[in-house]
KEVEX-985996 format. One line per field, with one value per residue (C-alpha): residue in one letter; x, y, z. Coordinates in steps of 0.25 Angstrom, whole numbers, plus 2048, in hexadecimal, padded with zeros to 3 digits. Layout:
BEGIN
aa [A/...]
px [X/...]
py [Y/...]
pz [Z/...]
% end
This chain:
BEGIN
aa [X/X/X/X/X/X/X/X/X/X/X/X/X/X/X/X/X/X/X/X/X/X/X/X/X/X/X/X/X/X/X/X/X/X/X/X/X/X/X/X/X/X/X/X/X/X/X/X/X/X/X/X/X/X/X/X/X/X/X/X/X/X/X/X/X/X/X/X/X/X/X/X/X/X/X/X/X/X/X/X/X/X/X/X/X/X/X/X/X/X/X/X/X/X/X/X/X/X/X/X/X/X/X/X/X/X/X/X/X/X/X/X/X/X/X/X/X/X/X/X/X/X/X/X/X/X/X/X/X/X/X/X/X/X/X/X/X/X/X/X/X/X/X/X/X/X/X/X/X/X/X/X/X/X/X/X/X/X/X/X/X/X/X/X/X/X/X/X/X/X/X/X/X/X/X/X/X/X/X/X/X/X/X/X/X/X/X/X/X/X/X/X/X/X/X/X/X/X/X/X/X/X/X/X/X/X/X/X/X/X/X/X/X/X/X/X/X/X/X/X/X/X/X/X/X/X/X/X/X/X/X/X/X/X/X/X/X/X/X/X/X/X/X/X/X/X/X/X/X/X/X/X/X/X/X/X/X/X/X/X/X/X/X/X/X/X/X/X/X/X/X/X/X/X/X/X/X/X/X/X/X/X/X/X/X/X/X/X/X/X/X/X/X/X/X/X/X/X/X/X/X/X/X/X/X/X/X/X/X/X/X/X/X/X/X/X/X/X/X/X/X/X/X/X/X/X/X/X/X/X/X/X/X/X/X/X/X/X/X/X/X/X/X/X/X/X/X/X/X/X/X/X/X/X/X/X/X/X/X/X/X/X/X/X/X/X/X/X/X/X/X/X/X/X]
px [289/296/29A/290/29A/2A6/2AE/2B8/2BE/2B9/2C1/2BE/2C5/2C1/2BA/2AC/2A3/2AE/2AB/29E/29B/2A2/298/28E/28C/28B/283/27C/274/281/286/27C/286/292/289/285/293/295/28B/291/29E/298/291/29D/2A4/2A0/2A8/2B0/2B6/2B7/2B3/2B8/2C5/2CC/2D2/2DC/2EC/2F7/2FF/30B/318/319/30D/309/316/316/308/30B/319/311/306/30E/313/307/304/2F9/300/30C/301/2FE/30C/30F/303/300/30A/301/302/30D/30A/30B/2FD/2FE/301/2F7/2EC/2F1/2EE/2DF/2DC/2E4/2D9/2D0/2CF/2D3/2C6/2BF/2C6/2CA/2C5/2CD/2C5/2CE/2C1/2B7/2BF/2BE/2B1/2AD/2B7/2B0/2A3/2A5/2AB/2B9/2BB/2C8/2D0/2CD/2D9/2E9/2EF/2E4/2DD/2E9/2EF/2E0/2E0/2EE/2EB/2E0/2E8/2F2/2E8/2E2/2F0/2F2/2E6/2E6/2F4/2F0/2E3/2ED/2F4/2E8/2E5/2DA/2E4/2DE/2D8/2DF/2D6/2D3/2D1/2D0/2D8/2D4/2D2/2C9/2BE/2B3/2B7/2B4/2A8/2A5/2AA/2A8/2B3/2B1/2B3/2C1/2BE/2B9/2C4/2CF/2C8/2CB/2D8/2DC/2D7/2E1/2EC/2EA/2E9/2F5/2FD/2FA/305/30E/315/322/323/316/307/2FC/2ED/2E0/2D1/2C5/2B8/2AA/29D/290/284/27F/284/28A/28E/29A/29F/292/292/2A0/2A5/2B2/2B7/2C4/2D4/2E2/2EF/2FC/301/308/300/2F4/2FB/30A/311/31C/329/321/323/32D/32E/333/343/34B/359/358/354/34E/346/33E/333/332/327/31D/31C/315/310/2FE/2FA/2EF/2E4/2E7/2E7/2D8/2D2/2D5/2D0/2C5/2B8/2AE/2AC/2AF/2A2/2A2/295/29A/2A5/2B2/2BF/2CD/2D5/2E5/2EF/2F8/2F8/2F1/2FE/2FE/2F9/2EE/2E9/2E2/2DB/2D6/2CE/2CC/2C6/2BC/2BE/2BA/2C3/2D1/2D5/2E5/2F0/2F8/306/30B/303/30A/316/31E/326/32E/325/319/310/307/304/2F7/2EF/2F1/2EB/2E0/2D2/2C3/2C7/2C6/2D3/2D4/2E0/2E5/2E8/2E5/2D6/2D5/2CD/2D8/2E5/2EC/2FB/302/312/315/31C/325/320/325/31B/310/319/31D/32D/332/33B/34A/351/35B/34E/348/354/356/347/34A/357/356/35F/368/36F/37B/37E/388]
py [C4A/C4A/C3E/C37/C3D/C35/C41/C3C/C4A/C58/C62/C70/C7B/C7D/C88/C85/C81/C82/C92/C92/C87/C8F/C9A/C90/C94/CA4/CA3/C94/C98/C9A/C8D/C84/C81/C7E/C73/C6D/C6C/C65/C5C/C59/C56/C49/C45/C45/C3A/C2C/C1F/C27/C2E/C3F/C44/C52/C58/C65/C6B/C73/C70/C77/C81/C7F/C84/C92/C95/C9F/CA6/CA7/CAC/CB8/CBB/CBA/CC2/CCF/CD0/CCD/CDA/CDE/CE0/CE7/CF1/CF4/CF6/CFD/D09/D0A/D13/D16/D08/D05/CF7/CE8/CE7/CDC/CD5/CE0/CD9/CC9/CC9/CCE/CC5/CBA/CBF/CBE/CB1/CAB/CAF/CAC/C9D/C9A/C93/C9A/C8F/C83/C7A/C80/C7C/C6E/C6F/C73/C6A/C5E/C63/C63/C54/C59/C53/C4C/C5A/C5F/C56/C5B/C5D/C5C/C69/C71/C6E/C73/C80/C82/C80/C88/C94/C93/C94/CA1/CA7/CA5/CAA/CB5/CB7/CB8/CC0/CCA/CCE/CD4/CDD/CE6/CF1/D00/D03/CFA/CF0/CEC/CFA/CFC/D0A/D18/D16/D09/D0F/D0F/D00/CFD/D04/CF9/CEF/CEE/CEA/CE0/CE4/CE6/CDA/CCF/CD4/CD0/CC4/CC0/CC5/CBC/CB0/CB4/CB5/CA9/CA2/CA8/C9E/C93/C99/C90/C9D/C9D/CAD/CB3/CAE/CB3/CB2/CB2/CB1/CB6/CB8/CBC/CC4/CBC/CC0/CB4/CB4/CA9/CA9/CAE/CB4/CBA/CBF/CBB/CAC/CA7/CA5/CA0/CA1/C9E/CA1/CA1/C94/C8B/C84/C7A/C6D/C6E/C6A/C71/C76/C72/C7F/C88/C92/CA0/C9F/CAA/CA4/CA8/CB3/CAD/CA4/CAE/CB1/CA1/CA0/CAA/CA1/C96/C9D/C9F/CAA/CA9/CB1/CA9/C9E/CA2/CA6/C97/C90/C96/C8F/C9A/CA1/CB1/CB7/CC5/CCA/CC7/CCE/CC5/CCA/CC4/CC5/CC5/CC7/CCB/CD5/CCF/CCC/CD0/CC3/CC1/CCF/CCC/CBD/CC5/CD0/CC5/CBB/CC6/CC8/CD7/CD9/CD8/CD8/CD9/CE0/CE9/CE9/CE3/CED/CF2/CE9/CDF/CD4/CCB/CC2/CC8/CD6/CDC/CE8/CE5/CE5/CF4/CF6/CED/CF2/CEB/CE5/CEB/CEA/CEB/CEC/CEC/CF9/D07/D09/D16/D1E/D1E/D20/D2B/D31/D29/D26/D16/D12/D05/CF9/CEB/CDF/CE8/CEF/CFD/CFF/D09/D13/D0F/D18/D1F/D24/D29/D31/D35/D3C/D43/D49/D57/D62/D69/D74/D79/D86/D8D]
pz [2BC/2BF/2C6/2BA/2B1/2B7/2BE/2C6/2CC/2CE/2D0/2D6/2DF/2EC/2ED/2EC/2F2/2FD/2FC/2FE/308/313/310/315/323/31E/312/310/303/2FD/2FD/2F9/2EB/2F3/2FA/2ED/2E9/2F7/2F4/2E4/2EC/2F4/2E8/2E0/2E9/2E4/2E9/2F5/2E9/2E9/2DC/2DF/2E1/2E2/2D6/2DF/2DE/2E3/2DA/2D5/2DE/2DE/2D5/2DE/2DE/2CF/2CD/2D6/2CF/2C3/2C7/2CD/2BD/2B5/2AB/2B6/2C3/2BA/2B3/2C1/2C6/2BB/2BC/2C9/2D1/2DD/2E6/2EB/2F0/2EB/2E4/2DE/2ED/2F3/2E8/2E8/2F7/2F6/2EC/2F5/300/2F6/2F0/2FD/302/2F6/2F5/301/30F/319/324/324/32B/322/316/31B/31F/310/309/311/30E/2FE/2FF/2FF/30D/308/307/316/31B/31A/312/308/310/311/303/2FF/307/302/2F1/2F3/2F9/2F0/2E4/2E9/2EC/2DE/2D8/2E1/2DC/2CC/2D0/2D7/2C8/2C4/2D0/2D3/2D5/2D5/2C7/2BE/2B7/2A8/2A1/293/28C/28C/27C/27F/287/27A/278/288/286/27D/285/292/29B/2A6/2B4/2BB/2C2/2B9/2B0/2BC/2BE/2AF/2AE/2BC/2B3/2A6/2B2/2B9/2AA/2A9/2B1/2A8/29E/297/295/29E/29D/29E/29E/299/29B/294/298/28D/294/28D/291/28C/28E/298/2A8/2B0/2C0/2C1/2B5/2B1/2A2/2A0/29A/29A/28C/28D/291/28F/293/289/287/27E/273/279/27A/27C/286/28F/287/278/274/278/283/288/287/28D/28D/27D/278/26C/273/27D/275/26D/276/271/263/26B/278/275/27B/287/27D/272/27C/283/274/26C/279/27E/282/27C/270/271/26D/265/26B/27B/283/281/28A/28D/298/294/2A0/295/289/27E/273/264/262/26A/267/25A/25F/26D/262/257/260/264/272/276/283/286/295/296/29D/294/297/28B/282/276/279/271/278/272/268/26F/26D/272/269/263/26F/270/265/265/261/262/26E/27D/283/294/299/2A7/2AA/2B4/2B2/2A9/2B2/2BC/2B6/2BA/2B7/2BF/2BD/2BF/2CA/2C6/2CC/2CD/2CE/2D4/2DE/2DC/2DD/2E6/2E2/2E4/2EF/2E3/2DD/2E9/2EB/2DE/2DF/2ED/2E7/2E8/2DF/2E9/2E5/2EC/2F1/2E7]
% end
């Protein structure tokens, strides 16, 4: 069908059937698919001329750098810093390199011959010569240092997790909130859509997800409904409108006239309808603004999953006090799960790190009162 319909190119990234044809040798049944798609490959070649390509290129300079700047700051890491007083460690670098383990394994071919062993096998024989192999390898490590990196600002750190408020409990009754892990997933989505801001300052993240009643690999019950990400109107090119000045004081804040949000954004384009009968959610990595408050709740989604930091706050041309004080919808927020709080005095923290007292404060608290003898 397809080479009927004219494609000249297919793009994919490398990963499977790669994955599963080195588990050949341990576990054959499982491979059967990767074979086909082996097969599908050859076919694909007509006239000495390859069909299939890799939709793999190299990031940008110093992407990866950015991304983990980024991340260290992002409203979840800074929660965490913020309330937890009893670790006195770099998580955020502690959990970046597990998921750096992770994904390595999970992506990656650590056996340089098997690789081109595979490769050749699926008709990509013409990328298992230099530098085309190692530039390959390369790419492909890079991209999982960076989503390793994104995964990493929303940690599986002790208890914290997407929890809704003590005085929400009849309402999550109702509504049953996901688990603490597809709720993560989600939420590293809304981050890496994130880095597609047109926003020079800050950028934000949306993905909405539903629960229908039918099942699919994979996902299960749950359908991807749509995302965004703030950005200036559809259509407008670079410097059309204006953006974040911080030279004058009257221009800082010009961009919020032009600036739509990532909700607004994932709600106008999104490729289903929301259905009232089904469980609709959205995932924000920011706190949902006065703005976006009242179209989340008209448009009839039934849960909010956001961090909370801006809560109650009014910056500049932006709020965020309605989303306080929003009824009818369940709000999850990323926060120390309520069955373990305790009273605990914050220690400060920078970018994940706990500070250590400065030597004059140490001194100050071992002083003792010394009376002399009169």
């Amino acid at each position: 069908m397809i080479v009927n319909a004219g494609v000249n190119r297919i793009s994919y990234w490398p990963a499977d059937p790669e994955i599963s044809l080195q588990n050949e040798a341990s576990n054959p049944t499982h491979t059967e698919d990767a074979k086909l798609d082996a097969k599908a490959v050859e076919r694909l070649k007509s006239n000495s001329r390859a069909r299939v390509c890799l939709l793999l290129q190299p990031l940008v300079c110093d992407m990866v750098q950015f991304v983990e700047e980024t991340s260290q700051k992002c409203d979840f890491i800074q929660k965490i810093a913020k309330t937890l007083s009893e670790c006195n460690t770099d998580f955020y670098a502690e959990c970046r390199q597990e998921r750096i383990k992770e994904y390595e394994s999970l992506f990656l071919i650590s056996n340089e011959e098997m690789h081109k062993q595979i490769l050749m096998t699926i008709g990509l024989e013409n990328l298992c010569e230099n530098p085309y192999f190692s530039n390959l390898r390369q790419n492909m490590k890079d991209l999982v240092l960076l989503l390793a990196t994104v995964a990493a600002s929303v940690p599986t750190c002790g208890h914290f997790g997407f929890y809704c408020n003590e005085s929400q409990q009849a309402n999550e009754m109702r509504h049953q909130s996901l688990s603490q892990e597809i709720a993560r997933h989600c939420m590293i989505q809304a981050r890496l859509l994130a880095y597609r801001t047109e926003d020079h300052k800050t950028g934000v993240g949306a993905v909405i997800w539903a629960e229908g009643k039918s099942s699919c690999d994979g996902t299960g019950a749950m359908y991807f409904v749509g995302c965004g990400y703030n950005a200036f109107p559809v259509g407008s090119e670079y410097a059309d409108f204006p953006h974040m000045d911080d030279k004058q004081k009257d221009r800082e804040i010009r961009k919020f006239r032009y600036i739509i949000h990532a909700e607004q954004n994932a709600l106008t384009f999104r490729c289903q309808e929301i259905k009232p009968e089904e469980r609709s959610m959205i995932f924000v990595t920011k706190c949902p603004c006065d703005e976006c408050v009242p179209l989340i709740k008209g448009s009839g989604i039934k849960q909010i999953y956001a961090g909370d930091v801006d809560v109650g706050k009014k910056k500049a041309d932006i709020s965020y006090m309605k989303f306080g004080e929003l009824e009818g919808v369940c709000k999850f927020t990323w926060q120390l799960s309520p069955s373990h709080i305790g009273v605990h005095e914050p220690t400060p923290r920078e970018n994940g790190v706990r500070k250590s007292k400065s030597l004059d404060e140490q001194q100050h608290q071992n002083k003792k009162l010394c009376l002399g003898n009169h």
